[in-house]
C-alpha positions, -999 to +999 in steps of 0.1 A: -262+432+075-254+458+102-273+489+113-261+517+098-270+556+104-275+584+080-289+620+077-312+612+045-326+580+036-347+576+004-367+541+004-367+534-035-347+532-066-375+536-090-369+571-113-382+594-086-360+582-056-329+583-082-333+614-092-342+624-053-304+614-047-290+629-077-302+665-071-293+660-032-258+650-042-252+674-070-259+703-048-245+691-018-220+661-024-208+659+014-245+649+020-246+616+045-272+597+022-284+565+015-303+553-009-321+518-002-329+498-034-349+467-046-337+467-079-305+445-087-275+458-091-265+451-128-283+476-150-283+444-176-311+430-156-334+460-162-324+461-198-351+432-207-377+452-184-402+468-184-402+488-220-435+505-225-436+544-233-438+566-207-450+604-214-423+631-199-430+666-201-407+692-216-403+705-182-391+675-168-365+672-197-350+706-187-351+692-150-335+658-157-308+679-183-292+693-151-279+659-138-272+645-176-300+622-170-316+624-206-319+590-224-303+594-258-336+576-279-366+595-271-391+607-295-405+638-292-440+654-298-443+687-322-480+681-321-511+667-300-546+659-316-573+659-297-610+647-301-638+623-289-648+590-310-680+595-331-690+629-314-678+668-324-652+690-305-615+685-315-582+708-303-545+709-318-518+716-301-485+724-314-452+733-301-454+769-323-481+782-300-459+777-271-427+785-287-412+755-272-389+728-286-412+702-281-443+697-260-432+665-244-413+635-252-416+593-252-394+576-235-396+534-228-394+533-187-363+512-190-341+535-205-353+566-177-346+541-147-315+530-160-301+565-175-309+575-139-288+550-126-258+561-149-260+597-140-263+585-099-234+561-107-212+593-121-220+611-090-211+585-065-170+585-067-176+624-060-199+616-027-179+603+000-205+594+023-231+585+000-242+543+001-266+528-024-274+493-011-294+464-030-319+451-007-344+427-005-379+448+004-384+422+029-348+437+049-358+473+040-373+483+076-343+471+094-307+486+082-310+522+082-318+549+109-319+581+098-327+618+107-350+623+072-370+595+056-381+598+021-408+574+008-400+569-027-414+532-031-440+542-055-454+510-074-487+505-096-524+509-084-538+482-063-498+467-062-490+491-036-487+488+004-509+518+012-540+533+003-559+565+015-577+587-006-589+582-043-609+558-070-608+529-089-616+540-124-634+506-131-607+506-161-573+491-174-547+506-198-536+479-229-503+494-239-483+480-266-465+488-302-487+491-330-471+500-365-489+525-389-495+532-424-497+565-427-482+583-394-471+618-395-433+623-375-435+640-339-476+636-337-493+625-304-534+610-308-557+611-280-593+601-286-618+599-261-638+570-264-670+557-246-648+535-223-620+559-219-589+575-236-570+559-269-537+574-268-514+567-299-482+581-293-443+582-310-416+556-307-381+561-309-382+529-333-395+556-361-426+574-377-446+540-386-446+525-351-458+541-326-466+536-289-505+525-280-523+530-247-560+519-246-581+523-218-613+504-207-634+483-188-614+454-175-635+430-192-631+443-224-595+453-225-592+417-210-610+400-241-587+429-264-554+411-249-563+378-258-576+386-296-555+372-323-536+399-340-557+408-369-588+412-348-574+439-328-559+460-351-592+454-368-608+464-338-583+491-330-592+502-371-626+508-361-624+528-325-595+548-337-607+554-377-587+559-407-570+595-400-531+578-397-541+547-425-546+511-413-531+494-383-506+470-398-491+449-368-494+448-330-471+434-306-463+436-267-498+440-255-496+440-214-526+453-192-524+479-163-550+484-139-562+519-134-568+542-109-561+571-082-545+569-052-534+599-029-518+608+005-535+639+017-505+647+045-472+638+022-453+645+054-454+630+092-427+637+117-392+633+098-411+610+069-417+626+036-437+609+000-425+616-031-441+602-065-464+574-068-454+569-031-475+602-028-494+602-054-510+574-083-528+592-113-543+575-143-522+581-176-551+603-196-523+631-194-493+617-187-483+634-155-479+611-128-441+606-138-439+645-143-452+653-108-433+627-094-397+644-108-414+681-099-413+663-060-383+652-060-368+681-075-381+704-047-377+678-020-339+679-029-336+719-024-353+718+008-331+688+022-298+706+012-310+737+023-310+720+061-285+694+059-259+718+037-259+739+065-246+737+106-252+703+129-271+733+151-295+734+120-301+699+114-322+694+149-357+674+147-376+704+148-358+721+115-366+690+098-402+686+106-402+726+096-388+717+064-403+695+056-437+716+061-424+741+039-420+712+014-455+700+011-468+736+013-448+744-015-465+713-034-499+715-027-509+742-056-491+715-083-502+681-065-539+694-062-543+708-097-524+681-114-545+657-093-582+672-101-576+678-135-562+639-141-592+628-119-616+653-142-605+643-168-605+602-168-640+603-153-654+629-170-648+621-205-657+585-199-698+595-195-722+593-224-748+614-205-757+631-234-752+671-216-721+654-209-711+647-243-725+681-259-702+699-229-668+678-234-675+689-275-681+724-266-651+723-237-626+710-272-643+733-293-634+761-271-600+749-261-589+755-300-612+788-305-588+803-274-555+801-277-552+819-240-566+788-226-553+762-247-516+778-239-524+779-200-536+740-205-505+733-221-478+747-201-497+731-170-489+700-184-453+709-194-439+726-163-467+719-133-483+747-111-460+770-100 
């Protein structure tokens, strides 16, 4: 294949370099981009991917609405219970308090990547000089020169390229669908246990089955994966108690490895890192996906605000400048998203007793002050601003 040039190339067609290119091209359709992707072409391929839920915020639902990049099944959360296995301290949040629709929604990763793809897709016949190529990563490094690189690779912990700062949690994530007895519509669980967070979260498939995220040691979610059916949910019964009824069935049980991994400079010269290419978090919150979109989002209005404008304003030094302004302009969000994730997965994994009595307090407070509770929650919606 041939050596091509371009003023913006974004490396990665996960959800965070599609949505890169959509915002670029919405505000600025002229815009000489390229987008280089691994994925194949046919979005029928990705249709048998990878399905488990993925938290998006509210915020990132008003941010994807703008390029009519909303899956049509979601299901939303009206409510979030939180509380710690076999200890005190518990805090509800609803969507009332905030005077929100909903406080965030649960989408399977398939159906974001490829209503992405769609709404890129709708854009394209409108974008004259825009070229999305299917690539082998092995061919990535060789066909494009251009005046702005954005890194939008992103990838798993410890299946990435790259790693600077951070920690393995010592901890893997079971995910899978477990069906319910007794669920209540629109309610999200999270229950700190002594090996980590139990997350049991809705499906679009209905009230009764809902999405599961378990987190621990990687011995013992090892030995959870590879329990027959009725001694997890049994085991599941006895972690989680009886607040939604019994766990009737479990299926698509898959194991993630846990842990943080950050760039501290997100920008170098004309090279800029969006998502997990900037930034891996561990799920407790469900923000790494948010902070990823709140990148590119931002990344976007900066690169149209240069390359929108006169050649005379595109010159090497601009960009860098940019560029700077851009991770400036991040660094509130990235390090408060960041150290509260990171607080959070470590912190209420310890059964120091102080500890303990301070994470039941911390919950206990969290519902007693509805100022702090509401400043929690819209963190978690729409980012640091």
């Amino acid at each position: 294949m041939s050596r091509s040039n371009c003023d913006i190339l974004i490396q990665g067609g996960g959800p965070v370099g599609l949505a890169c290119a959509s915002w670029v091209l919405q505000k600025f359709p002229d815009a000489r981009l390229t987008l280089l992707d691994r994925n194949p072409l046919d979005d029928a391929d990705l249709a048998a991917a990878d399905s488990r839920g993925i938290a998006l915020s509210h915020g990132s639902k008003l941010l994807l609405d703008t390029i009519h990049a909303w899956p049509t099944e979601c299901a939303d959360i009206h409510r979030v219970h939180v509380s710690q296995a076999g200890r005190f301290g518990r805090a509800l949040m609803t969507r009332e308090e905030l005077h929100q629709d909903a406080l965030g929604h649960i989408i399977r990763y398939r159906d974001i990547h490829i209503t992405l793809r769609q709404a890129l897709r709708a854009m394209q016949s409108k974008s004259p000089h825009f070229v999305w190529q299917h690539i082998d990563a092995k061919d990535e490094d060789n066909l494009v020169s251009a005046k702005c690189v954005v890194h939008a690779e992103g990838g798993l912990f410890k299946k990435q390229d790259w790693v600077e700062s951070g920690r393995d949690y010592g901890q893997s994530a079971l995910v899978g669908l477990v069906e319910v007895e007794n669920a209540a519509p629109h309610q999200a669980w999270e229950r700190f246990t002594s090996e980590g967070p139990l997350a049991v979260l809705p499906s679009h498939y209905g009230p009764h089955i809902l999405n599961l995220v378990w987190c621990g040691s990687p011995e013992s979610s090892q030995r959870r994966l590879q329990l027959s059916d009725l001694d997890f949910l049994t085991s599941l019964q006895n972690e989680f108690g009886a607040r939604i009824g019994r766990f009737l069935k479990i299926q698509d049980r898959r194991l993630y490895e846990l842990g943080l991994n950050y760039r501290k400079q997100i920008t170098k010269d004309n090279e800029v890192w969006i998502g997990n290419a900037a930034q891996t978090l561990h799920p407790v919150a469900g923000q790494g996906l948010n902070l990823g979109l709140r990148d590119a989002f931002l990344l976007a209005e900066k690169l149209v605000g240069v390359f929108a404008g006169s050649v005379e304003n595109q010159t090497t030094i601009r960009i860098q400048e940019a560029l700077e302004e851009y991770s400036q302009s991040r660094k509130a969000d990235r390090t408060t998203t960041i150290g509260l994730t990171d607080f959070m997965a470590r912190v209420f994994t310890s059964n120091l007793a102080p500890l303990v009595v301070a994470r039941g307090l911390a919950l206990s407070a969290l519902q007693w002050l509805p100022p702090v509770k509401t400043a929690l929650a819209r963190q978690m919606m729409f980012g640091r601003r």
